[in-house]
N, C-alpha and C positions, 0 to 999 in steps of 0.2 A: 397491478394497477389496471379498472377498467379503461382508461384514458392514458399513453404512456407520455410523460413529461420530457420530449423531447431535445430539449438541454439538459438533462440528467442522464440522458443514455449518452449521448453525444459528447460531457465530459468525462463520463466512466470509459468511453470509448477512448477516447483521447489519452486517457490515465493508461491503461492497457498497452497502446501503442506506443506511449513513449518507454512504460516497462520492458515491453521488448525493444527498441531500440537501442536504451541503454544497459541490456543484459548481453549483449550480442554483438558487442564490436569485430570487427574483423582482426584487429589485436588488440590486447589488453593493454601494452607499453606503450598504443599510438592513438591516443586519445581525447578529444577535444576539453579542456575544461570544465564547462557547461553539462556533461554526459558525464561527469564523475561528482561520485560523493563529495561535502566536504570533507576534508580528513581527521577533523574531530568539529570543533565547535564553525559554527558558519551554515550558510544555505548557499546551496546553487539549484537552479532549476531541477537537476534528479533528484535532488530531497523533497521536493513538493509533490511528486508523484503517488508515493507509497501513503501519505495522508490524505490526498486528494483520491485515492480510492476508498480508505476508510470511513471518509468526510460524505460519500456518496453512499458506502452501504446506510448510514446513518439516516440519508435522504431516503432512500428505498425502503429502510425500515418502516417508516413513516406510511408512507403511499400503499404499502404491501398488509401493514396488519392495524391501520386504522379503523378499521370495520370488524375487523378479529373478535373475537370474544377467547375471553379468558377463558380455558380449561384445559385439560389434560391432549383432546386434538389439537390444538395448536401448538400447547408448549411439546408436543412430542414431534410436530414437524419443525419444529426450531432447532429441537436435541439432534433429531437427524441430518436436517440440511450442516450443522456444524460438525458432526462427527465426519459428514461426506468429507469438509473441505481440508478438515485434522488428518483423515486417513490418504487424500490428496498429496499432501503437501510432506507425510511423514512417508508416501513409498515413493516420491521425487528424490528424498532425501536416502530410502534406504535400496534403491532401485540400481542394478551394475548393468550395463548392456552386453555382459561376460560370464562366463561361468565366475562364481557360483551365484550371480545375477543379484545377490545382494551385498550391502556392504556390511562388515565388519561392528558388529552391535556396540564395542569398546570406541569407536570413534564416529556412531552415530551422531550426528545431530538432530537434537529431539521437535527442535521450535523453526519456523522457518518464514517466508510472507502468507502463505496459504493456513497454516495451522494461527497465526496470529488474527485472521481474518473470521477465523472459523472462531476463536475464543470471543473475539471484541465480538461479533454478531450473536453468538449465543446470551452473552451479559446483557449485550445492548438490548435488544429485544424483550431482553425478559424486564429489564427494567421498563421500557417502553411499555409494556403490558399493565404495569404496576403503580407506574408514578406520572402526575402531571407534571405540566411545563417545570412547575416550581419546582418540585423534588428533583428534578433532573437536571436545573442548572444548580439545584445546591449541591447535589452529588456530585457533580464535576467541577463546581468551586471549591470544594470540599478535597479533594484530589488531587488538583494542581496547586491548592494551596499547601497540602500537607505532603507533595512531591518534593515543590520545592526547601519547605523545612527540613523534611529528613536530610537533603542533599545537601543543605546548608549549615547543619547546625549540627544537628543531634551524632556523638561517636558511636564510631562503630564496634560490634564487638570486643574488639582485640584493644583497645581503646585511644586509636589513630583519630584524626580529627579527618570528617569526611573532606572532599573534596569533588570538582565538578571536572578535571581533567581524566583524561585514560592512563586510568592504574589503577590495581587491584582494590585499593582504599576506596574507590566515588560507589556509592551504595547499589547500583543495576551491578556494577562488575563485580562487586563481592560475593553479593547474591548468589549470580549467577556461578561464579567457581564453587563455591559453599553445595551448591546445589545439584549442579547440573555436571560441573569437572568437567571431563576431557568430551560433552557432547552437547560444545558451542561449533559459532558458525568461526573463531578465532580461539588462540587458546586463553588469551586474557578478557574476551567479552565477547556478548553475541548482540546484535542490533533487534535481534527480537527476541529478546530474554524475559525473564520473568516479571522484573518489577517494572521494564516498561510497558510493560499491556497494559497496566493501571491507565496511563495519561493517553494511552491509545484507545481506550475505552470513551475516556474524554474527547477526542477526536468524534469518534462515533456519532457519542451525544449529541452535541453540536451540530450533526448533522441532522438528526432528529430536529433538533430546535429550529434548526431554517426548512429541514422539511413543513413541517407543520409553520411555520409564518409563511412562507410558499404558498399552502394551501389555500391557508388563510386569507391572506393579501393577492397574491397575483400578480407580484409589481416587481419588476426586477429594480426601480429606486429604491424601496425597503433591503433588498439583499445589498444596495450598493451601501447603502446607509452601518448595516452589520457588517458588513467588510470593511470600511473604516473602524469601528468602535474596537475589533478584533485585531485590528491589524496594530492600533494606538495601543490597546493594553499589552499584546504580545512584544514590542519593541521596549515597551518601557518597562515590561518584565524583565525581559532579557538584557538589561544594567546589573540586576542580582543575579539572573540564571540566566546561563547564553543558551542562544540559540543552538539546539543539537538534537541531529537526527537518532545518531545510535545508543540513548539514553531517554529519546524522547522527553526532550524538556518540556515545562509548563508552557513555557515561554514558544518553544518549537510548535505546542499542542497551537495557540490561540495566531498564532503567523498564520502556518500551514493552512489553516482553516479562514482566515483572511483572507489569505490569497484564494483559495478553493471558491469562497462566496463573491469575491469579487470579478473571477474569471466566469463563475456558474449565471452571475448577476447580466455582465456581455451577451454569453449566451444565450439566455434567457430571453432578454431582449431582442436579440434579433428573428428566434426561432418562435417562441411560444406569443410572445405578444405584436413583434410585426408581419410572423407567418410567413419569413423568407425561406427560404431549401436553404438550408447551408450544412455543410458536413456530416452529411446524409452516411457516408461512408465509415467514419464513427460512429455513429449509430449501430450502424449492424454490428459493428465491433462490440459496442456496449451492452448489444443482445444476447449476445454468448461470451462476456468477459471473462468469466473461471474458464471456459473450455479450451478457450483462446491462449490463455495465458499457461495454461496447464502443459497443450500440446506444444508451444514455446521453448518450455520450459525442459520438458521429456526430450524434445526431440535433439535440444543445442545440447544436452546434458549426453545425449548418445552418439550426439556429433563428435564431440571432444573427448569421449572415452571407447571411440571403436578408432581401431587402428586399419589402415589401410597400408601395407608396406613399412614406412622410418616413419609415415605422419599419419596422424586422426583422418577424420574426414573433413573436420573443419576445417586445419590447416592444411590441407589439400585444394579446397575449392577454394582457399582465399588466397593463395598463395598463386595458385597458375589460371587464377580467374580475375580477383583484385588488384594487386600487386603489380605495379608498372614501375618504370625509372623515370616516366613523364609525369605520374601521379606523386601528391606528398602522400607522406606513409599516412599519416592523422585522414587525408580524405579518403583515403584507402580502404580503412577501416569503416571510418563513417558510409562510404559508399555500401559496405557489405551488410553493417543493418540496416540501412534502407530498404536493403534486397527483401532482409529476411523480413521486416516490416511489411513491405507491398507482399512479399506471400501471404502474410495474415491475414491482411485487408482484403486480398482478394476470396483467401477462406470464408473470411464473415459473409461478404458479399454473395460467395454461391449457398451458407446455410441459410442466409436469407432467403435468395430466392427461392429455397427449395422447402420455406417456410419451417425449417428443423430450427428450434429455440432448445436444447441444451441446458435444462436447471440441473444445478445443484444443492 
């Protein structure tokens, strides 16, 4: 972007931050509600995160290859910026902090958030490239409507009648075992499996779509305006398909993305059209968001698998750092990603000053 749209960095930043927040508790068993998945169908605030970033690569797409021209340079910095975030997200997964520093190829898991980020941005773009407004919201009416049919209606091979609960039968988990077997992120299903990139794709879109009226308009009333229209169809989808994050429902696609344009819409308003400073500090987070989330990710992942003595290093430092009898265990926890949050933030803050921006 010659001009960067600073509510766009600011809730990609925001999206990052809360990522790590809720990857990072100081324990898993002492956990506030709001910081955990629903445990199958439903939303809570950590479900809105993981769309509300893809909702934004969608935005970026927009900003970043609007002036693009079609050909083989571009579509070959789109092939690589995606293979970066696939080969990212696939040595997270296959990365040991231990001799023999990798893990066990039979109980890899192959998909993860960074390799899904990389798939939906490779599609989405290219679509972008390819099709107008029109073709791209038929494409993804096209998709959440033919989501929800297969999940409702049509049997599955073995010839069980589908269903939308967790069991092998609902069509992402069948898939997914048929396919993938023993290298999910669970052994009955993975939250970023195959057939749901489809409707995460539609995420994307979407984000294309308010990009581009963004541009267009200027007005965070038009964004407040699709944030209702988005929010009405996605509730009243979700009467036939519930709402659900590790399946990526139709219904979950058109919420998610409600809520994304109606928070982007706040934003918007306060930063770009009445030109107040406000969370300036998301921002620089939003400016190196992969690298952010990457070193997050590596580093709590070598926290918890290097040993120091009987404990990790994690439960080490939360345990005779955290850990009071004056303290409850839940703020306990909670206090410990805060910690590791304000490290972040102070990270972005010195790449910033030190003007290092970080693509992938």
């Amino acid at each position: 972007m010659a001009k960067r749209i600073e509510s766009v960095d600011i809730l990609r930043g925001v999206a990052i931050a809360a990522m790590i927040l809720v990857n990072t508790p100081g324990n898993w068993s002492h956990v506030y509600a709001p910081l955990l998945h629903a445990e199958w169908h439903g939303l809570t605030p950590t479900d809105l995160i993981f769309p509300f970033f893809l909702f934004i690569v969608g935005i970026s797409i927009h900003y970043a290859y609007k002036n693009k021209a079609k050909g083989m340079p571009t579509y070959k910095k789109i092939i690589i910026r995606s293979l970066k975030l696939i080969g990212l997200g696939l040595f997270l997964n296959l990365f040991l902090p231990y001799f023999p520093f990798v893990k066990d190829f039979e109980t890899l898991r192959f998909f993860g958030v960074l390799q899904r980020i990389g798939i939906v941005f490779l599609i989405s773009a290219i679509l972008y490239l390819n099709c107008n407004w029109k073709a791209l919201m038929g494409i993804g009416i096209t998709i959440l409507l033919g989501y929800w049919l297969l999940f409702g209606f049509l049997p599955l091979p073995n010839g069980e009648l589908p269903t939308f609960d967790r069991a092998p039968n609902n069509w992402a988990n069948y898939l997914d075992l048929k396919v993938l077997g023993t290298h999910m992120w669970q052994p009955d299903y993975d939250p970023e499996g195959i057939l749901s990139t489809l409707p995460a794709i539609v995420t994307c879109v979407l984000g294309i779509l308010v990009g581009k009226i963004l541009s267009m308009f200027k007005s965070a009333k038009i964004l407040l305006l699709m944030s209702v229209v988005l929010l009405v169809l996605g509730y009243l989808l979700s009467l036939w398909f519930p709402v659900n994050k590790s399946i990526w429902s139709s219904s979950f696609v058109l919420v998610t993305s409600g809520w994304g344009t109606l928070i982007l819409s706040v934003i918007y308003y306060v930063t770009d059209e009445r030109g107040i400073k406000f969370g300036s500090i998301f921002k620089y987070v939003g400016m190196n968001a992969i690298i952010i989330y990457f070193l997050s990710s590596f580093i709590s992942k070598t926290f918890y698998l290097t040993k120091i003595g009987d404990e990790n290093i994690h439960s080490l430092i939360y345990n005779n750092v955290f850990v009071h009898d004056f303290i409850n265990d839940k703020l306990s926890s909670l206090f410990y990603a805060l910690c590791v949050v304000i490290f972040y933030l102070f990270l972005a803050y010195v790449l910033y000053r030190k003007k290092i921006i970080i693509k992938v």
